[in-house]
Backbone as CSV, one residue per row, in Angstrom:
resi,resn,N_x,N_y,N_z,CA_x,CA_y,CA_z,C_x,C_y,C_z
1,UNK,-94.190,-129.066,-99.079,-93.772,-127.666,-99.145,-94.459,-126.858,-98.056
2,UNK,-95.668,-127.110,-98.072,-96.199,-126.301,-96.986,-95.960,-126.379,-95.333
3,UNK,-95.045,-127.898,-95.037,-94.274,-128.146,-93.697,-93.418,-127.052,-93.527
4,UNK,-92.849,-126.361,-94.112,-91.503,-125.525,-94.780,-91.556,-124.348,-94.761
5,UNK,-91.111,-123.463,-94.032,-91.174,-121.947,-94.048,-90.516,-121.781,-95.818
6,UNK,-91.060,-121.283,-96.198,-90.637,-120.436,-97.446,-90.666,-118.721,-97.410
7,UNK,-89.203,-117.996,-97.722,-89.242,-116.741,-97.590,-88.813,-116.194,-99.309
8,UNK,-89.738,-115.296,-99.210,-88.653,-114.914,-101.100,-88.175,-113.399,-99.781
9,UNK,-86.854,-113.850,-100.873,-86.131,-112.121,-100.615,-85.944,-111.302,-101.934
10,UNK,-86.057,-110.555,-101.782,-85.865,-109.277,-102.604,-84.836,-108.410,-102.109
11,UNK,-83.174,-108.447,-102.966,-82.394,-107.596,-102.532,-82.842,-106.176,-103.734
12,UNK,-82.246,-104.906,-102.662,-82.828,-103.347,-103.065,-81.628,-102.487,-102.963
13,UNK,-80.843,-102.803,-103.388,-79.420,-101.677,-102.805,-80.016,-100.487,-103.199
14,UNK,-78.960,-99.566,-102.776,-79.520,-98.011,-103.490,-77.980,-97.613,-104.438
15,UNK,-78.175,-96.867,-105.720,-77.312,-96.531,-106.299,-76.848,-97.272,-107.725
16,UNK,-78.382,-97.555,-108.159,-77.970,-98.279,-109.514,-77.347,-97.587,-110.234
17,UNK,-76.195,-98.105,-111.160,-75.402,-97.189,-111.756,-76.060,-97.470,-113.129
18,UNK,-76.625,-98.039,-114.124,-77.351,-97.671,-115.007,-78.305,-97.322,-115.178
19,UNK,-79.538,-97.504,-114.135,-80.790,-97.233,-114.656,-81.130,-96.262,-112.582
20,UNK,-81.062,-94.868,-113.320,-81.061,-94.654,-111.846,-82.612,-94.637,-111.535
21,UNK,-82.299,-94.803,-109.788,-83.777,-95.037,-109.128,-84.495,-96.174,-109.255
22,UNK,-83.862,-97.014,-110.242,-84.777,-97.843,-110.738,-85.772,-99.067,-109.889
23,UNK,-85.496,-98.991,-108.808,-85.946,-99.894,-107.817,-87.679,-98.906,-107.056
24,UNK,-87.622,-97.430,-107.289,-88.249,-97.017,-107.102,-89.211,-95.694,-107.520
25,UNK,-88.723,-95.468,-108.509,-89.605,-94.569,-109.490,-90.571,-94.864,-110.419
26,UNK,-91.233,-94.175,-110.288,-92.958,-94.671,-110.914,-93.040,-95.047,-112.111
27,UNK,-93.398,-96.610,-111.762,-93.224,-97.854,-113.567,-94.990,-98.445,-113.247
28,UNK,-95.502,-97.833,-114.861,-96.696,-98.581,-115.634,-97.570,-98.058,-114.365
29,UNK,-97.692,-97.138,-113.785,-99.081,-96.867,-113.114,-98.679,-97.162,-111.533
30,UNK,-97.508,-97.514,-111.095,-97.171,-97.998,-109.876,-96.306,-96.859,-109.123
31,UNK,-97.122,-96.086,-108.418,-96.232,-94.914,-107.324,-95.184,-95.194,-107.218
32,UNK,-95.063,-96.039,-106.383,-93.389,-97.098,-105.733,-92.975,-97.659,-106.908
33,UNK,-93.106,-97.669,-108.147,-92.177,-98.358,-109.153,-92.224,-100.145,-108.620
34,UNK,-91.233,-100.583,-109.398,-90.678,-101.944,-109.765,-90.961,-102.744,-107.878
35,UNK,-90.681,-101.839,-107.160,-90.762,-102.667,-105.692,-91.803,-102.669,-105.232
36,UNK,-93.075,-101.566,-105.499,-94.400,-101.721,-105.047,-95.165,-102.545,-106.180
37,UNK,-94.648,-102.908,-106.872,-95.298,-103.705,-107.843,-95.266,-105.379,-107.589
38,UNK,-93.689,-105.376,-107.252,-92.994,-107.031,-107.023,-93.849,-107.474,-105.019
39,UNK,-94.045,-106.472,-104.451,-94.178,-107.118,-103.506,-95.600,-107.521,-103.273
40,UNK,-96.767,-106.646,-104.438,-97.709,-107.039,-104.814,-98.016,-108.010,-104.571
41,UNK,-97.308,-108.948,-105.951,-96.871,-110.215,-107.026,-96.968,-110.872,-105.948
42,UNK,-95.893,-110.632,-104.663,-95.327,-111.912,-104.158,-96.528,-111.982,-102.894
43,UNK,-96.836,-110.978,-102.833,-98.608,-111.149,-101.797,-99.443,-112.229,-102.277
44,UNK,-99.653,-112.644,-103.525,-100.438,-113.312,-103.624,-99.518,-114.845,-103.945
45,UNK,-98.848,-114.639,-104.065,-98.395,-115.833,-104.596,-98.725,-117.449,-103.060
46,UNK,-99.231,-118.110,-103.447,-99.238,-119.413,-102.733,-98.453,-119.947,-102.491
47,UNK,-97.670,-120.219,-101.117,-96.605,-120.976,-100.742,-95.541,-120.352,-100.296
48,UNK,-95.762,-118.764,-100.152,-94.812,-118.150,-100.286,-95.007,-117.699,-98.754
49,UNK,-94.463,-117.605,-97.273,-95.126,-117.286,-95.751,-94.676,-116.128,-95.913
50,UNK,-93.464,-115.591,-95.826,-92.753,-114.242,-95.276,-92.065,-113.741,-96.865
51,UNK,-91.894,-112.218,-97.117,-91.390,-111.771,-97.911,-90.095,-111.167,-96.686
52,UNK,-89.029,-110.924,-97.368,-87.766,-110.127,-96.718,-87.015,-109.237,-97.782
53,UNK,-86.918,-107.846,-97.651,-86.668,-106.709,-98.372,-84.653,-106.685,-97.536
54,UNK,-83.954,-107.000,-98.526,-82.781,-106.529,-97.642,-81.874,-105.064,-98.941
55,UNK,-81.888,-104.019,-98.004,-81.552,-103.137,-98.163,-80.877,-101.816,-97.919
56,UNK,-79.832,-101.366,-98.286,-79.448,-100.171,-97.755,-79.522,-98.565,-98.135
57,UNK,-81.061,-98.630,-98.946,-81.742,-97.201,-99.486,-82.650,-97.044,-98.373
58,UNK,-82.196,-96.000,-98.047,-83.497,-94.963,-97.011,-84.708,-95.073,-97.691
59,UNK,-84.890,-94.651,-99.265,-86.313,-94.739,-99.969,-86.876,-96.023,-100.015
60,UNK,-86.278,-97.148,-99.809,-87.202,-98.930,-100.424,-86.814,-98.746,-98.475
61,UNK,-86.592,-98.109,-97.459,-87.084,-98.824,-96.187,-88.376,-98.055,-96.034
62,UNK,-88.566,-96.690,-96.644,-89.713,-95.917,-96.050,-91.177,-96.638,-96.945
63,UNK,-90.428,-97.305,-97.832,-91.580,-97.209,-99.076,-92.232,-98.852,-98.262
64,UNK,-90.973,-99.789,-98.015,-91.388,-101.021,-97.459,-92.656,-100.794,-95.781
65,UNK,-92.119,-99.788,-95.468,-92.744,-99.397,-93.921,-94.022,-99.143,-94.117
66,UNK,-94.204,-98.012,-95.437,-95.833,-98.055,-95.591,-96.409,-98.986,-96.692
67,UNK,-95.502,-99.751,-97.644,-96.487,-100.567,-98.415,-96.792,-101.624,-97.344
68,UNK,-96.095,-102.643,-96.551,-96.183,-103.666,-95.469,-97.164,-103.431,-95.155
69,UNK,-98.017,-102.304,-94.311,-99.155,-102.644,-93.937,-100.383,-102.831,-94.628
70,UNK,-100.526,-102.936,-95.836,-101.320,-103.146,-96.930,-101.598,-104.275,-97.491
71,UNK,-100.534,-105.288,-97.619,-100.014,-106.631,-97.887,-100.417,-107.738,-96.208
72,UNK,-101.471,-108.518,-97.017,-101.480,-109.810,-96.524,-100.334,-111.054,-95.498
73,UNK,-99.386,-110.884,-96.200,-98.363,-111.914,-96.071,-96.844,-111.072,-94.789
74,UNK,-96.628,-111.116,-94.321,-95.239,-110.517,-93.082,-94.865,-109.999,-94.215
75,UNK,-94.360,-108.417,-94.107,-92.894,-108.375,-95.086,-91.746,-107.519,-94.106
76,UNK,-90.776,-108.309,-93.816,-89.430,-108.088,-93.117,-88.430,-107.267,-93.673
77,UNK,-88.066,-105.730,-92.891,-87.078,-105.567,-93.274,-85.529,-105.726,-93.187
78,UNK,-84.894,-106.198,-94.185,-83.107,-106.810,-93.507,-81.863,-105.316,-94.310
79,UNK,-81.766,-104.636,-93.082,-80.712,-103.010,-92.865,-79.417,-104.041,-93.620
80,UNK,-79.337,-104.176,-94.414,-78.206,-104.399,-95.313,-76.854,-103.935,-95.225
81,UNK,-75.441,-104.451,-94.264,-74.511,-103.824,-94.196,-74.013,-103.058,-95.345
82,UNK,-73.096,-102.479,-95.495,-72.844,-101.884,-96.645,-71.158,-102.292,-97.435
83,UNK,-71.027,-103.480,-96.789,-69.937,-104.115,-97.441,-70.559,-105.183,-98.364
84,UNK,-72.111,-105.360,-97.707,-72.867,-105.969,-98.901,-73.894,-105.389,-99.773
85,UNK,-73.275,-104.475,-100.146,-73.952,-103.576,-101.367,-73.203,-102.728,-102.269
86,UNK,-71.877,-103.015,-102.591,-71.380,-102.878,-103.658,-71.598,-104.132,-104.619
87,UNK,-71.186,-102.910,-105.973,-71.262,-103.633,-107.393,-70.839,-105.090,-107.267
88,UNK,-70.088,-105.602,-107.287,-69.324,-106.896,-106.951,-69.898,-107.697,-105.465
89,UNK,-70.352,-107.395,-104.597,-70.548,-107.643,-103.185,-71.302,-109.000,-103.776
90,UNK,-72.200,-109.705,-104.725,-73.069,-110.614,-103.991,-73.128,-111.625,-104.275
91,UNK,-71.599,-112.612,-103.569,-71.033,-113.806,-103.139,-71.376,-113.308,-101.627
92,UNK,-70.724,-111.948,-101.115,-70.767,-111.995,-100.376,-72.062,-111.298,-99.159
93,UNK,-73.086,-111.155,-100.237,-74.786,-111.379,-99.904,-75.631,-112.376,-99.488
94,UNK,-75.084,-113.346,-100.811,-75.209,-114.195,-100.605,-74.956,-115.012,-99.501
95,UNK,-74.006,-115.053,-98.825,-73.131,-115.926,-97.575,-74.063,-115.088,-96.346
96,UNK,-74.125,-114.048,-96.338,-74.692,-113.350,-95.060,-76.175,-113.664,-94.973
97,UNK,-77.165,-113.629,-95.862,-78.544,-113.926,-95.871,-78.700,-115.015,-95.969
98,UNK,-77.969,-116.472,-96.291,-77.672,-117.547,-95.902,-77.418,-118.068,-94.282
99,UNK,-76.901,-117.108,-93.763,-76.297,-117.573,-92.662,-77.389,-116.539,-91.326
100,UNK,-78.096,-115.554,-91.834,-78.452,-115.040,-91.022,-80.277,-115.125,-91.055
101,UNK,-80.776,-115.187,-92.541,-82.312,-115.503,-92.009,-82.599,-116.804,-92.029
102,UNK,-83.932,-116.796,-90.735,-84.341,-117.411,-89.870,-85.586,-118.302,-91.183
103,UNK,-85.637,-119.387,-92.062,-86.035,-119.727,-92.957,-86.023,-121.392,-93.188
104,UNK,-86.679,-121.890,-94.149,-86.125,-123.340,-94.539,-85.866,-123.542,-95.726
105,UNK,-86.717,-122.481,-96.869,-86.183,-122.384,-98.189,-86.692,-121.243,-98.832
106,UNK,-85.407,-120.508,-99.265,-85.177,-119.296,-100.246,-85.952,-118.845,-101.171
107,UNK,-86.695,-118.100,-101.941,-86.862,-118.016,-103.432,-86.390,-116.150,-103.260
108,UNK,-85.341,-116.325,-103.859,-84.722,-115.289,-104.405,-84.809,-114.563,-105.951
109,UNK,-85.697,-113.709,-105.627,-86.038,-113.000,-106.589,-85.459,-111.516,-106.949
110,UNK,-85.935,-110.792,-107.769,-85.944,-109.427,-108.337,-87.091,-108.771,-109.025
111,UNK,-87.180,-107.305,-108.381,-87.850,-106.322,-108.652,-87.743,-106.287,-110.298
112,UNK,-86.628,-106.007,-110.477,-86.386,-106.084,-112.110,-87.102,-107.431,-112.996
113,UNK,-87.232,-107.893,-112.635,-88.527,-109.206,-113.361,-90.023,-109.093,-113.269
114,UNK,-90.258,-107.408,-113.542,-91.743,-106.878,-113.587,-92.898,-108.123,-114.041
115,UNK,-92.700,-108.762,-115.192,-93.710,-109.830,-116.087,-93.651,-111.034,-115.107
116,UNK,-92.745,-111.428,-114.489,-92.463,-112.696,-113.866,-93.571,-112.818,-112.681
117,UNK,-94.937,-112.911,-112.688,-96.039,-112.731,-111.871,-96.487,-113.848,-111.333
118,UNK,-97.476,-113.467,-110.193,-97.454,-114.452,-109.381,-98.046,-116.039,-109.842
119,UNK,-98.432,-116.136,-111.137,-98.785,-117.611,-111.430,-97.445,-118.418,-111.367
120,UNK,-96.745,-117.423,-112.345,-94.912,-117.987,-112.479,-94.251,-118.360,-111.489
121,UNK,-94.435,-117.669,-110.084,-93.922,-117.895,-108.758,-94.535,-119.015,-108.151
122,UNK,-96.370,-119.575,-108.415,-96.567,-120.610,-107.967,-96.313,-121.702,-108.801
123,UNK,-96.034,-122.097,-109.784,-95.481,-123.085,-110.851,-94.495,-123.438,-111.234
124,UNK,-93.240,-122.159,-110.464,-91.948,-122.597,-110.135,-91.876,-123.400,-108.898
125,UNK,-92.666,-123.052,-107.241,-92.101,-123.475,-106.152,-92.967,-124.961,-106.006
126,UNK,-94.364,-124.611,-107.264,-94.390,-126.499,-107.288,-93.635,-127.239,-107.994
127,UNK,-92.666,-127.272,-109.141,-91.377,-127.666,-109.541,-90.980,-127.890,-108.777
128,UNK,-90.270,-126.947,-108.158,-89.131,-127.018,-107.213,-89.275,-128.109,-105.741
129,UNK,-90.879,-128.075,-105.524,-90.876,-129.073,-104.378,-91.161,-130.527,-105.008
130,UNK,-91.770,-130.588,-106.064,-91.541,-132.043,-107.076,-90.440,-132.702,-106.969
131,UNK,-89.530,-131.951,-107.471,-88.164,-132.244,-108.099,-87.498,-132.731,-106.401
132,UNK,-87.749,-131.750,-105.234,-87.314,-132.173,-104.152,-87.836,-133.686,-103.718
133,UNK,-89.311,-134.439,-104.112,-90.042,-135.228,-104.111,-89.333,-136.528,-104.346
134,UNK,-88.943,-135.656,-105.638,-88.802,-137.163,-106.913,-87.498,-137.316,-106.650
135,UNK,-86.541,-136.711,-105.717,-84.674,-136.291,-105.762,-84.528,-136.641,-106.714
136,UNK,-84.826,-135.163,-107.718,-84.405,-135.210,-109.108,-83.803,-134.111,-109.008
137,UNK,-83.941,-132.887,-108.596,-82.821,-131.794,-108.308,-82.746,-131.237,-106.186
138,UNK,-81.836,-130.346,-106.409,-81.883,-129.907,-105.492,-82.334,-128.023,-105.189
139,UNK,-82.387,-127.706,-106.049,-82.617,-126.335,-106.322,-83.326,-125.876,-107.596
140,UNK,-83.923,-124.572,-107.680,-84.119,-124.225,-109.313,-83.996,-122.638,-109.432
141,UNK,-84.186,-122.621,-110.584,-83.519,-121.584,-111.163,-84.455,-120.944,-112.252
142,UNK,-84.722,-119.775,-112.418,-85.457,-119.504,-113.800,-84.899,-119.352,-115.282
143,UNK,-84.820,-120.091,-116.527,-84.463,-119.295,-117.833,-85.253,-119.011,-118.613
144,UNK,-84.395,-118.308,-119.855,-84.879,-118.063,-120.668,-84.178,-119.363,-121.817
145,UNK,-84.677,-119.846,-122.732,-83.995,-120.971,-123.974,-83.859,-119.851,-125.098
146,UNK,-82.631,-120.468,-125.601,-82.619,-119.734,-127.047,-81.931,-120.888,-127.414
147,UNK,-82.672,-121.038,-128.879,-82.447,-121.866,-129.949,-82.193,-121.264,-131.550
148,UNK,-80.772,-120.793,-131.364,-80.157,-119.781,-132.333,-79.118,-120.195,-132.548
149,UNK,-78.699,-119.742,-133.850,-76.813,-119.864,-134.434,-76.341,-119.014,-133.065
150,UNK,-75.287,-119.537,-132.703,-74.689,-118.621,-131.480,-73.618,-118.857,-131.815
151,UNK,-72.349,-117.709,-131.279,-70.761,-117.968,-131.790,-70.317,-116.992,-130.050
152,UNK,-68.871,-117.532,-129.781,-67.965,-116.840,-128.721,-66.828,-117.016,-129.493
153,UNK,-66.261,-115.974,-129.453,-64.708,-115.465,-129.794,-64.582,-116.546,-131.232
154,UNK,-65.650,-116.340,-132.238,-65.273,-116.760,-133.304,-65.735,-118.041,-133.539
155,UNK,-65.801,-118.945,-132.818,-66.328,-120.050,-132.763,-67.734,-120.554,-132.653
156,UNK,-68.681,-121.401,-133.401,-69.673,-122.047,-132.903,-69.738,-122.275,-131.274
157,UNK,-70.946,-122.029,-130.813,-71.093,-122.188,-128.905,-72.795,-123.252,-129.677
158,UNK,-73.361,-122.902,-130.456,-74.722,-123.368,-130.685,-74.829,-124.737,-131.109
159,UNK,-73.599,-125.580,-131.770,-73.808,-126.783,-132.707,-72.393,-126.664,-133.458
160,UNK,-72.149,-128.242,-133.339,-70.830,-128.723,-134.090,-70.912,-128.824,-135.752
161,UNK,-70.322,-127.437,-135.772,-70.155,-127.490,-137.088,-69.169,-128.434,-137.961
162,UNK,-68.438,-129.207,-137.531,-67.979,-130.108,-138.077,-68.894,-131.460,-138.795
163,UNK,-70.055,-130.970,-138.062,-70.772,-132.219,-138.535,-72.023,-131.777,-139.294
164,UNK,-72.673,-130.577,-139.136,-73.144,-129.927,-140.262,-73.471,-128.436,-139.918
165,UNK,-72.935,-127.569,-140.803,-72.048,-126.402,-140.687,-73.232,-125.694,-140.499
166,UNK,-74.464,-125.736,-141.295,-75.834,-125.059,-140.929,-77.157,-125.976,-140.597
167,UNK,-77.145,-126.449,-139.675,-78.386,-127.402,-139.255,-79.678,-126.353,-139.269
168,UNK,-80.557,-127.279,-139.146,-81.773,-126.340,-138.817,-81.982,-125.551,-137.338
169,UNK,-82.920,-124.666,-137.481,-82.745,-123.941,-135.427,-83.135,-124.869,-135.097
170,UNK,-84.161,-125.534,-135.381,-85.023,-126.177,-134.761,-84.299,-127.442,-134.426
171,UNK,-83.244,-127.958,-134.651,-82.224,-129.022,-134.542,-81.494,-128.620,-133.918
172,UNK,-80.881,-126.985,-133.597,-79.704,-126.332,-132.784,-80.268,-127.183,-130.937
173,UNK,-78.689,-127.404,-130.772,-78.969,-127.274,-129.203,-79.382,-126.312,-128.532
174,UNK,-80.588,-126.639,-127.314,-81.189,-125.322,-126.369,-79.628,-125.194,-125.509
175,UNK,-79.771,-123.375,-125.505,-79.193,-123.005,-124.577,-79.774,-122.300,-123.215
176,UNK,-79.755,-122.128,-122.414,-80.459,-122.129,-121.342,-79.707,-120.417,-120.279
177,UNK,-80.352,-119.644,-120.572,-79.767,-118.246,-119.915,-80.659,-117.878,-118.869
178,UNK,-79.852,-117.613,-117.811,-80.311,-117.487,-116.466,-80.934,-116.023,-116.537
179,UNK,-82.395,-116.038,-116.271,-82.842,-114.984,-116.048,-82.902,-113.680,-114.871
180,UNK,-82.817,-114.431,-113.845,-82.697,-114.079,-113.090,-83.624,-114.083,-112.048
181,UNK,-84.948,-113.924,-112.789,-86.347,-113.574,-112.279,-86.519,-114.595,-110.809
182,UNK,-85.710,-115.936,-110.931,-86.335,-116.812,-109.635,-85.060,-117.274,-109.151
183,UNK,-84.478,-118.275,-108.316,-83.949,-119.016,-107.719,-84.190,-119.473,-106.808
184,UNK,-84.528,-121.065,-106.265,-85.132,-121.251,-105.058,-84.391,-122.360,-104.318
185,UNK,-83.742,-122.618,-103.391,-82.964,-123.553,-102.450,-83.463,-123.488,-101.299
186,UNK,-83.024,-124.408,-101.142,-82.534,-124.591,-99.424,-81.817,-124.189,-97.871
187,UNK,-82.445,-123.368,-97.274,-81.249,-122.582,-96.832,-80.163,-122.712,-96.151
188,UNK,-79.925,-123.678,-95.719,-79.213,-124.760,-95.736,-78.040,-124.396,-96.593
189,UNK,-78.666,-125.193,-97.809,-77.701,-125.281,-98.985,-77.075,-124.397,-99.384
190,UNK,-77.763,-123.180,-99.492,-77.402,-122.178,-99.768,-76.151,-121.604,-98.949
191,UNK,-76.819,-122.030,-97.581,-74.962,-121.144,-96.698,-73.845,-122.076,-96.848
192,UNK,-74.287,-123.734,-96.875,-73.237,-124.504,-97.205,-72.342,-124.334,-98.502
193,UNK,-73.254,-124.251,-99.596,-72.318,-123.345,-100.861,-72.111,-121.866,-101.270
194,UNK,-72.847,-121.445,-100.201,-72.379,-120.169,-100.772,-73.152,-119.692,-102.073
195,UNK,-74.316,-120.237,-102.460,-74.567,-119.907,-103.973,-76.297,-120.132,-103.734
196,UNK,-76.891,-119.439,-104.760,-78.277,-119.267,-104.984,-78.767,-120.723,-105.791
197,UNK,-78.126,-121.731,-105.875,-78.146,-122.557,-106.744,-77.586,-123.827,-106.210
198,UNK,-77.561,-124.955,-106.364,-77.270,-126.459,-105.275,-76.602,-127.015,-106.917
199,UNK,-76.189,-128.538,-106.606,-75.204,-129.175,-107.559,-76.351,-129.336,-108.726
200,UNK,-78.033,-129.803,-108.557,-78.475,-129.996,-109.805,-79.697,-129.104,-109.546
201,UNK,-79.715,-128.221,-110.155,-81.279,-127.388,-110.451,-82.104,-127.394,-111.325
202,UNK,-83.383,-127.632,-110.969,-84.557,-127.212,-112.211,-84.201,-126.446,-112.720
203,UNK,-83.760,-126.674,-113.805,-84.536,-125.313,-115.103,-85.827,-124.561,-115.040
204,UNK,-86.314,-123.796,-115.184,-87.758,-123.577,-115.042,-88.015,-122.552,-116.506
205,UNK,-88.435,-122.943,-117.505,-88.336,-122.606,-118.358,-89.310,-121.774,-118.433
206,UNK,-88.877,-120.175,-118.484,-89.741,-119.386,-118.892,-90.730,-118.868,-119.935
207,UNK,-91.829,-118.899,-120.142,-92.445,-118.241,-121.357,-91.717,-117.085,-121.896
208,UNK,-91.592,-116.428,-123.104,-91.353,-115.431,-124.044,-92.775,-114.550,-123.918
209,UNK,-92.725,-113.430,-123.525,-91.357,-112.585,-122.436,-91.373,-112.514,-120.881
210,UNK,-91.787,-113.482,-120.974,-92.283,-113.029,-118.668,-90.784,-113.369,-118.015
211,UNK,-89.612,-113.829,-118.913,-88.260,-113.722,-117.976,-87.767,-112.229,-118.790
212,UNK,-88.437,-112.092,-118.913,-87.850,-109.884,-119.119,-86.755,-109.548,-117.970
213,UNK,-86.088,-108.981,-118.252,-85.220,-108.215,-117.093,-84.726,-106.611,-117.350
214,UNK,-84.978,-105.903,-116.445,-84.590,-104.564,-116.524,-83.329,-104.226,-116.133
215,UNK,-81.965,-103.855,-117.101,-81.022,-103.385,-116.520,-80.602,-102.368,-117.316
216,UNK,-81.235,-101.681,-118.170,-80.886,-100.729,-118.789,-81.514,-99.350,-118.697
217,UNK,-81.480,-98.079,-119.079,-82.834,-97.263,-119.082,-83.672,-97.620,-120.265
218,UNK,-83.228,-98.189,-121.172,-83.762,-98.521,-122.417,-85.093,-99.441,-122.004
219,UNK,-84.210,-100.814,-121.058,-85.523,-101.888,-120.422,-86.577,-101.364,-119.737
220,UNK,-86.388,-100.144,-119.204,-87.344,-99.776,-118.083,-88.452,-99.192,-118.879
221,UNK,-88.125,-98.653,-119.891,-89.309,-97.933,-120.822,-89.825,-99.076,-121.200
222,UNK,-89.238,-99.789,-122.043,-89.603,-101.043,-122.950,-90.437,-101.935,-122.016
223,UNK,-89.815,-101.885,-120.307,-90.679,-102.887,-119.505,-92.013,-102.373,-119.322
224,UNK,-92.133,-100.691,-119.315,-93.455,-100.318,-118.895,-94.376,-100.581,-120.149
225,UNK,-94.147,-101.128,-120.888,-94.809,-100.772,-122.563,-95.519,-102.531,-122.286
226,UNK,-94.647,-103.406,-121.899,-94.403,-104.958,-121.945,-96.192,-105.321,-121.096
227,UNK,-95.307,-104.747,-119.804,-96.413,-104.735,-118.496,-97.886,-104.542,-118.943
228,UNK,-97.638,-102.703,-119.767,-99.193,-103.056,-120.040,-99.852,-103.214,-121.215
229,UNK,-98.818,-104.148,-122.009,-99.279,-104.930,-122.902,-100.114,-106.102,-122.337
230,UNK,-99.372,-106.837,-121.143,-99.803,-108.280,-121.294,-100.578,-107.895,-119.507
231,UNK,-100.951,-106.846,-119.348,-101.530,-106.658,-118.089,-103.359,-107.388,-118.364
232,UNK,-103.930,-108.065,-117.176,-104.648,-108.898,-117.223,-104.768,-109.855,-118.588
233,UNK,-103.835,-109.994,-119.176,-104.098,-111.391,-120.279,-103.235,-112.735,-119.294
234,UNK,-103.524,-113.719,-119.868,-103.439,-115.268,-119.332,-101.909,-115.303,-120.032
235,UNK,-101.320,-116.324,-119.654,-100.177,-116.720,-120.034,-100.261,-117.458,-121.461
236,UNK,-99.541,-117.280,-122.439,-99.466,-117.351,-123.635,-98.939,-119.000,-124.097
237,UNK,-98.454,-119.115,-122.834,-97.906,-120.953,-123.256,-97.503,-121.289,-121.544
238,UNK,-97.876,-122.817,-121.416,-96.941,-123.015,-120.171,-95.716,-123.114,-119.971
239,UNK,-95.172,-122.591,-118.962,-93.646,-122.727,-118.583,-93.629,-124.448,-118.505
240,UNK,-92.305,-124.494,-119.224,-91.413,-125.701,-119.204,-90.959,-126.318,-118.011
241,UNK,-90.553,-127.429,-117.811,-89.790,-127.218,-116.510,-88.776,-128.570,-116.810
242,UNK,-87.756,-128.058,-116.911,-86.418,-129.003,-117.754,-85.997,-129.875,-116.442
243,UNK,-86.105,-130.973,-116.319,-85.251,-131.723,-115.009,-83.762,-131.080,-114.740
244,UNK,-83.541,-131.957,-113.473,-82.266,-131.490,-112.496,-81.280,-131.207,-113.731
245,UNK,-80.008,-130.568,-114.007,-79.247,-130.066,-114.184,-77.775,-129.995,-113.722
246,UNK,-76.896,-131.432,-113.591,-75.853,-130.728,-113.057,-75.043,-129.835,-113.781
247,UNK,-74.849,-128.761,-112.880,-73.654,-127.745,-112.829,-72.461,-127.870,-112.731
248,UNK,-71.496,-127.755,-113.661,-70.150,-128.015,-113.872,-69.519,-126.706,-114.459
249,UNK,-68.518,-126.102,-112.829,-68.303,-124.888,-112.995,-66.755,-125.294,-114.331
250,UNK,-66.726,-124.010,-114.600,-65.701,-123.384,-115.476,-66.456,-123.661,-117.421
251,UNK,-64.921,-123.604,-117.951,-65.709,-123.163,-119.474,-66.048,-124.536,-119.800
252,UNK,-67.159,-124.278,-120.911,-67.545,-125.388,-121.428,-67.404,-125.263,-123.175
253,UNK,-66.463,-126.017,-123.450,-66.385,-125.584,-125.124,-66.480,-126.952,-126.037
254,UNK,-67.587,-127.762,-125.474,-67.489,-129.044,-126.252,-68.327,-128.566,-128.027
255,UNK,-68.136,-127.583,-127.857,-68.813,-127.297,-129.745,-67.659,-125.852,-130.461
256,UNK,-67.226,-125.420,-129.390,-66.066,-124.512,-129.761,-65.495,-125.082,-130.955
257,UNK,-65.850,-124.842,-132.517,-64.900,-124.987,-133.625,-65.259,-123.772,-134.153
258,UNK,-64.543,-123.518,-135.626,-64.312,-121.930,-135.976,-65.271,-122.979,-137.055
């Protein structure tokens, strides 16, 4: 890993439509909010050479201009066209920061994953270069597991109820929800598919709650409460780390019964 330029990016559009400002108004004691906090995180993190901010808010370029010189590690800013910063735009974010930074592998992150701190960032990208080791995956990914009765449009999604209608949780199949907090490839791979994600990815199984995500105004309170709850305590359990994963797009309804 350390042969290997590694860049995390942090995309910053401006104009969240639910939680406004939220990329930069003052969260848990942090002037700069959620982005002077994350680029902190990613200062210390090991393994990590260059940070890259791509963005098209005037406020996360002024805020990046003076936090950068404070921070240890390069942090790059990428002027974000603005056909890639609409709501829908990021397939096609994706394809452009693929094809345009200068890198060997990705970790694509978010501001909105306040808890997701820098131990989490070094214990994912040693996964992730394992798994490259062992060619057991090609990429990873962060979740969250839930091991719950779950139903879609009426149907069992959690366990075949045909075969016993209430199993125990603890018997339910894990389901595995993308947090968001990490993703790490190849960059390469990444422009070749087009996607934050390769054919088999680590899981990287998050502790309860450090894959938190803020997309509500509701989360942003609740995140500042979270933060300095678990601010200087140790991690509560180790992250998991589930082998490669293939990905098989479209629906999957092998437990779909009513």
């Amino acid at each position: 890993m350390k042969s290997r330029k590694v860049t995390a990016i942090i995309p910053c559009r401006k104009g969240s439509q639910r939680v406004a400002n939220k990329n930069t108004r003052p969260f848990a004691g942090f002037a700069h909010g959620l982005l002077e906090l994350k680029l902190k995180q990613l200062d210390e993190v090991a393994g990590i050479d260059e940070i890259l901010v791509t963005t098209n808010d005037p406020i996360v370029i002024r805020i990046v201009r003076q936090i950068r010189t404070t921070l240890t590690k390069p942090v790059k800013l990428d002027l974000r066209p603005d056909q890639y910063a609409a709501d829908d735009s990021l397939q096609g974010l994706i394809g452009y920061l693929g094809n345009t930074v200068d890198t060997d592998v990705i970790a694509w992150t978010h501001v909105t994953s306040p808890l997701f701190d820098t131990s989490l960032y070094e214990a994912a990208l040693s996964a992730y270069a394992q798994a490259l080791q062992n060619q057991s995956a090609d990429s990873l990914m962060a979740v969250d597991v839930s091991q719950t009765f779950a139903m879609r449009s009426g149907a069992w999604i959690s366990h075949d109820s045909t075969v016993k209608r209430w199993p125990r949780t603890q018997d339910l199949e894990k389901i595995f929800l993308v947090n968001s907090a990490l993703f790490v490839i190849d960059k390469f791979l990444m422009a070749q598919l087009q996607d934050r994600v390769g054919h088999q990815p680590v899981l990287f199984e998050t502790p309860s709650p450090y894959g938190f995500d803020i997309d509500w105004e509701e989360d942003f309170v609740l995140g500042e409460k979270l933060y300095a709850a678990l601010d200087n305590r140790e991690l509560g359990s180790i992250p998991k780390i589930i082998p490669g994963h293939p990905i098989h797009n479209g629906f999957n309804g092998v437990y779909a019964t009513a």
